[in-house]
C-alpha angles and dihedrals in degrees: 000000000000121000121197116208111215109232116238121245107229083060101045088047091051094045105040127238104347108262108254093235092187098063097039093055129045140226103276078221091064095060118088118234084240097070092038091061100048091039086056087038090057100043096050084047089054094043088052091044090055095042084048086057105245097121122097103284085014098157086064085056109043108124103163093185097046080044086044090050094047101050085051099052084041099057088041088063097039093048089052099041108045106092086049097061107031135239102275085070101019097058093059086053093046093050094042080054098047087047095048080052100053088043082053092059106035081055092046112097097206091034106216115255109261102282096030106080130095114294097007098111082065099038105029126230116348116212128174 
């Protein structure tokens, strides 16, 4: 059973025509794992980048252990993921992880040791 609620008027006159959510979103089954995945790889590499500080104002941003936590979650899934989803899509997300590694070393005051940093337990030893 499916119950419609009626908008109210007060709030479809202040905001406008209501949005059609059904034809701005689509099914989840419709997208392929491929793009899931890079749409979750990206936004974990964007979030680190802005935690290491190289985003604009990044010094009001730099958060190394939330930047620590989500490399780590990031070549987790890229390790995992990559013979899934095949090398033309899973090498630019192994070199925007390897480069988010390297950033994390280069902002951390005491560096980890090579195979201690974020992700490495994944990836292996990063070296510049």
């Amino acid at each position: 059973m499916s119950e419609q609620t009626p908008q109210q008027p007060a709030a479809a006159e202040s905001a406008g025509a209501a949005p059609d959510f059904e034809t701005m979103t689509r099914d989840i089954a419709d997208v392929p794992a491929v793009e899931v995945i890079t749409t979750v790889a990206v936004h974990l590499m964007s979030s680190a980048a802005v935690n290491l500080g190289l985003a604009e104002g990044g010094e009001d941003h730099k958060d190394l252990d939330e930047a620590r936590k989500l490399i780590h979650a990031l070549a987790g899934l890229v390790t995992a993921s990559a013979t899934e989803i095949g090398s033309y899509h899973a090498a630019p997300l192994r070199d925007g992880l390897k480069s988010l590694q390297l950033a994390f070393r280069e902002a951390s005051v005491v560096p980890d040791e090579p195979g201690q940093g974020p992700g490495e337990k994944f990836t292996g030893p990063v070296y510049g």
